[in-house]
N, C-alpha and C positions, 0 to 999 in steps of 0.2 A: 661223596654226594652231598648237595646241598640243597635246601627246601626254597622254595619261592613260589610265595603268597602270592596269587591272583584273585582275580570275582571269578575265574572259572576254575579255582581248585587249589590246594596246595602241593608243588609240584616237586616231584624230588629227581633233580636232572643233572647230568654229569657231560663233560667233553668225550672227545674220542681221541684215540683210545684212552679209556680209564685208567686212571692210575692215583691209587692211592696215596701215594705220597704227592699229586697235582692239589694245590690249594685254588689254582685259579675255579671263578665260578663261570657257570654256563650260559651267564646270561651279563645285563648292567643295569645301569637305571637307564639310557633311554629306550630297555626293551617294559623296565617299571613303564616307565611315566607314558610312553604308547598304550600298551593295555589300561592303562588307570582312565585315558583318554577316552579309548573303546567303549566304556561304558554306560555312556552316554550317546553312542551312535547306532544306528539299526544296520547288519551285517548278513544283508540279502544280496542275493547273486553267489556269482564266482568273487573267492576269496583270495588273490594273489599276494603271498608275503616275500617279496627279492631282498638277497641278502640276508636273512637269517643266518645270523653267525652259528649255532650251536643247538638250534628246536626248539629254541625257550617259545617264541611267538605261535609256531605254528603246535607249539604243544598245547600251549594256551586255548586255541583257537578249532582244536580239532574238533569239536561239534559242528564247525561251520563247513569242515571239507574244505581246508586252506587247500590251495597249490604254492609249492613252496619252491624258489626258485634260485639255485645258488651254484656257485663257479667251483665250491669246496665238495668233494668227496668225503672228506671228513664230520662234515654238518653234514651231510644228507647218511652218516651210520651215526654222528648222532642224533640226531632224527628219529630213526628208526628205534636207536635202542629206548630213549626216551619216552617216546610212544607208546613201545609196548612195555615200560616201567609204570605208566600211568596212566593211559588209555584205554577201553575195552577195544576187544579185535575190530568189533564192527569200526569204532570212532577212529582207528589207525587204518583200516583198509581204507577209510574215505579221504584222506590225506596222502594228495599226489606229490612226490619228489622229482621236481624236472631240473636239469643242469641249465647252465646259460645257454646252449648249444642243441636244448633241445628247441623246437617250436612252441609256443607260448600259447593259452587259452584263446579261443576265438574271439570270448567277449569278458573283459574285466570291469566288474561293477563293486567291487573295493580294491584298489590296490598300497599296499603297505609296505615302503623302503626301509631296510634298514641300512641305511649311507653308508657305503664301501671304505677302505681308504684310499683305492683308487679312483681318480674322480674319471679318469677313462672309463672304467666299467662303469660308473653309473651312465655315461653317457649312452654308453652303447645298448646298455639296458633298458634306458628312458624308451631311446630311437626305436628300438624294436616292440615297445611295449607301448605306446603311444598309440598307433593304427588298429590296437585293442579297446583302447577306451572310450567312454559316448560322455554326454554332457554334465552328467550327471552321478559319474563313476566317482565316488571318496579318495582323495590320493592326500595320503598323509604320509612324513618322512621322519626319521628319530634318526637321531645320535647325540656322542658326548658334542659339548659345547668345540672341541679341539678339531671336532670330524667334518664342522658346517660351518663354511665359509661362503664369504660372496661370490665366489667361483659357484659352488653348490647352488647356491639360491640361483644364480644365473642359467644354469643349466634345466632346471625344473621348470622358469619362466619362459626359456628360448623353445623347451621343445614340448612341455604340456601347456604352461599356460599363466596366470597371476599368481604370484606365492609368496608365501609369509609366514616369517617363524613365530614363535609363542614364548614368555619368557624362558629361562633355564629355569630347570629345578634340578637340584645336586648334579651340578654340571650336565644336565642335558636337557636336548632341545628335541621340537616338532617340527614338522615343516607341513606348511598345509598350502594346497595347491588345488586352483582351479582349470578343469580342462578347459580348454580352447576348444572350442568345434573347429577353428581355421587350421589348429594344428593335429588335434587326437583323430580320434575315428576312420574308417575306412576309407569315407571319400577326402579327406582331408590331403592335404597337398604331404607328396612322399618325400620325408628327409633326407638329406644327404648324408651318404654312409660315408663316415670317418675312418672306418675298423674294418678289416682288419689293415695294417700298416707295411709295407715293405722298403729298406734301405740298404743301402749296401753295406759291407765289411771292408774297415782300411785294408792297405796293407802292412807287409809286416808281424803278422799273423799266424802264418802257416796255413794250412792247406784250405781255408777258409778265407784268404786274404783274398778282397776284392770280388765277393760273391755276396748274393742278395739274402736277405736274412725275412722271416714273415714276424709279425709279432700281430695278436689280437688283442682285444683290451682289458686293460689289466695286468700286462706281464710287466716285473721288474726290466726299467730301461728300458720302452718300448719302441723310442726314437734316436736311440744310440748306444753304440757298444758298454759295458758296463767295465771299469777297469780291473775288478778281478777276475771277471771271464775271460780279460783281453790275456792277464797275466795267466792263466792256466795255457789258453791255447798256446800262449809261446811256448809252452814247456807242458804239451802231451807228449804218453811216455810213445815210445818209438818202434813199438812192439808189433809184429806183421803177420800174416797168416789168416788162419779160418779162425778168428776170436768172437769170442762171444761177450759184447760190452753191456754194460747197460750205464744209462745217462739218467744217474739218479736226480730227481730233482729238477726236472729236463730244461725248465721254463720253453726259450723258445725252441731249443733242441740245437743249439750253435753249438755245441762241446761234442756232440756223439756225433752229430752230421761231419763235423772235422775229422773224425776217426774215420766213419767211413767210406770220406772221400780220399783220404789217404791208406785207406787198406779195404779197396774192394772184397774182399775175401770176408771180412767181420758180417757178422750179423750184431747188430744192434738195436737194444731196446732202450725206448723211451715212455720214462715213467714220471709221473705227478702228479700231485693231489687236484690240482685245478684242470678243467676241463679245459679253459683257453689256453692253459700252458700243452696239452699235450697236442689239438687242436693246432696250435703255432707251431710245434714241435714239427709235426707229422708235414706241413706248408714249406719249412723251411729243407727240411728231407728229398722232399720229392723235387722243389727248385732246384737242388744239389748233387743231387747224387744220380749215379748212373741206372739204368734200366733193370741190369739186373744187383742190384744192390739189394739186400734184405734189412726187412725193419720190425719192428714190431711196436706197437704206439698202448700205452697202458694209462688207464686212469686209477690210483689205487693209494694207499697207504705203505710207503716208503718200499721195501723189499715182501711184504708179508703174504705175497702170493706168488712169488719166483721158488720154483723148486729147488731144493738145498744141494750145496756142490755143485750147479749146473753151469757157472759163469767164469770168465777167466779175468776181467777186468770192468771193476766199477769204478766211475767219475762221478764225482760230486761235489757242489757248492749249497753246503745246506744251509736252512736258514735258522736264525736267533732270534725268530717273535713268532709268535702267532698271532695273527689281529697285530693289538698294538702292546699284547704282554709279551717282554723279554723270556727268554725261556731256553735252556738245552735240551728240553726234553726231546724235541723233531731229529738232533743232531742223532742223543743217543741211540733212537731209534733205526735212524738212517745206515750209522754204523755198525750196530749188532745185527741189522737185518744183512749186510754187506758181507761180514765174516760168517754170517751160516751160510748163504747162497754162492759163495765163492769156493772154487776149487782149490784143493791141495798148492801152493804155490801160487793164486791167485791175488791178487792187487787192488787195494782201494788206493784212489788219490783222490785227495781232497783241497781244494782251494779257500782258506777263510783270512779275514782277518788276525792279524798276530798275536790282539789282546783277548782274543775267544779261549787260546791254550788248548786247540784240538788237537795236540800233539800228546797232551797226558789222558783223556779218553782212551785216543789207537792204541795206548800203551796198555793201558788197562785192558783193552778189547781182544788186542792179534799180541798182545806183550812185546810190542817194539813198531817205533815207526820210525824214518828218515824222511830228512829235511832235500826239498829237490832243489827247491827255489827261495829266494825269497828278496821282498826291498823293504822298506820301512814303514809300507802299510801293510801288504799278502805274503804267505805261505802258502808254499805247494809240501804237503806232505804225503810220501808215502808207505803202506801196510802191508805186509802181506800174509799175508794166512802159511801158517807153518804146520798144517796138516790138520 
């Protein structure tokens, strides 16, 4: 855990799940230099913080009854845990956690971006949050100098309104932005929705080939197949019957939808930490698959709510950042959670790059893995659970 100094307290806040041995901190400087900003502004009304990476803002700010609105699962428990680290009950009940997915405050008279690094989701997030705002609503934006670009600034201008950054300080910026009455507010003329996106799957593929795929915004490759996902589906394992899959990491759900539409009989779950990943997940499902086909669609952290021994085969493409820090810690998780939930004789395969070395992990995890596939950039490896 580590401390950070605000005007509303000194905070002692951690990521999720905690882990002692994680040196990354829960916040940055353009979450500093936002609140240094704050305090010289008056923070009446409804409080909307989008994008909060990890609670630091809206921890900051719980006296004010933020609503806090983010696509991560994993920021809204740490949120929570944060909160009630350093909050009284009352000041954390009055801090609401809404996902991207849910419906947004009727009327926004502060709102506070913290710049994604998807510039889709800010989009999509502006577009929906925009017909909230009145003339007079405060909309300021932070990130590092690396996260705000003139795409950014164009985006803020196109659908709220006049905007302009402030200099950097230890590489981060502001963004300050004036509503538009032509554009924000309820009578204001209604934007053209971009998101969610649908395109089709080459061929070539397997049982996925030449079917429509959804994506919402934000998802890794939203408007074209990704070449490591392409190289798994060539080489799903071939396994048939009443199985029980689960498509860790779902994104848009292409990998478990391929299962099963090639093995009606499976029941498959789809899990992921982002809300528009499961959301895309569950779009691409239903375009796909047959009537009576089962599914089950989860928003959660990695395996930690799947009952143990209940599953026959996990598929995964995990990732190696969170935000913009490199990191194993997601994998190991993804993988330990995989060999308790999997059955006797049961299978992970995993799809990564070659220089990640997630072949010495599974080793360490199930004590042996095999090589299924591989070219000069991806590996398919697989584990299996030996009792």
């Amino acid at each position: 855990m580590n401390i950070f100094t605000t005007s509303w307290g000194d905070l002692g806040l951690t990521r999720f799940p905690e882990d002692p041995r994680d040196r990354l901190r829960a916040w940055d400087a353009s979450d500093e230099y936002l609140l240094r900003h704050l305090e010289g502004e008056t923070l009446a009304g409804t409080v909307a913080v989008v994008g909060d990476r990890w609670g630091a803002l809206a921890t900051a700010l719980a006296a004010h009854r933020p609503v806090q609105i983010s696509d991560s699962y994993l920021t809204q428990r740490a949120t929570r845990a944060n909160l009630a680290r350093n909050r009284t009950a009352a000041e954390t009940e009055g801090v609401r956690l809404l996902s991207t997915r849910d419906t947004p405050p009727d009327r926004i008279d502060v709102l506070l971006v913290r710049v994604p690094k998807s510039l889709a989701l800010l989009e999509d997030q502006l577009q929906r949050l925009a017909p909230r705002l009145t003339r007079d609503t405060l909309v300021v934006g932070t990130g590092m100098v690396t996260e705000i670009h003139t795409s950014t600034l164009r985006l803020f201008e196109r659908i709220v309104g006049p905007t302009r950054t402030s200099l950097a300080v230890k590489k981060a910026r502001l963004i300050h932005c004036t509503p538009d009455p032509d554009r924000t507010g309820p009578t204001a003329a209604a934007a053209e929705e971009t998101w969610p996106r649908t395109y089709t799957l080459p061929d070539g593929i397997g049982a996925m080939s030449g079917r429509p795929v959804t994506n919402h915004a934000g998802i890794f490759c939203a408007d074209r197949l990704d070449i490591g996902t392409r190289f798994l589906l060539e080489h799903l394992p071939g396994r048939r019957g009443p199985l029980r899959v689960v498509d860790l990491g779902c994104g848009n759900g292409v990998v478990g939808t391929a299962m099963a539409v090639a093995n009606p009989e499976a029941e498959v779950v789809f899990t992921d930490e982002s809300y528009q990943a499961v959301a895309s997940a569950e779009a691409t499902f239903r375009a796909n698959a047959g009537p009576s086909a089962r599914a089950a669609f989860v928003v959660g952290d990695a395996l930690s709510g799947t009952e143990r021994e209940s599953v026959d085969l996990v598929l995964n493409n995990p990732p190696f950042h969170t935000h913009r820090a490199l990191t194993d810690g997601t994998a190991w998780r993804m993988f330990t959670g995989a060999r308790g939930a999997l059955r006797p004789g049961g299978e992970l395969w995993v799809i990564g790059n070659r220089h990640l070395g997630y072949h010495v992990k599974l080793r360490r995890i199930f004590g042996g893995c095999e090589t299924v596939a591989s070219n000069p950039k991806f590996v398919v490896l697989r584990a299996v659970k030996r009792g």
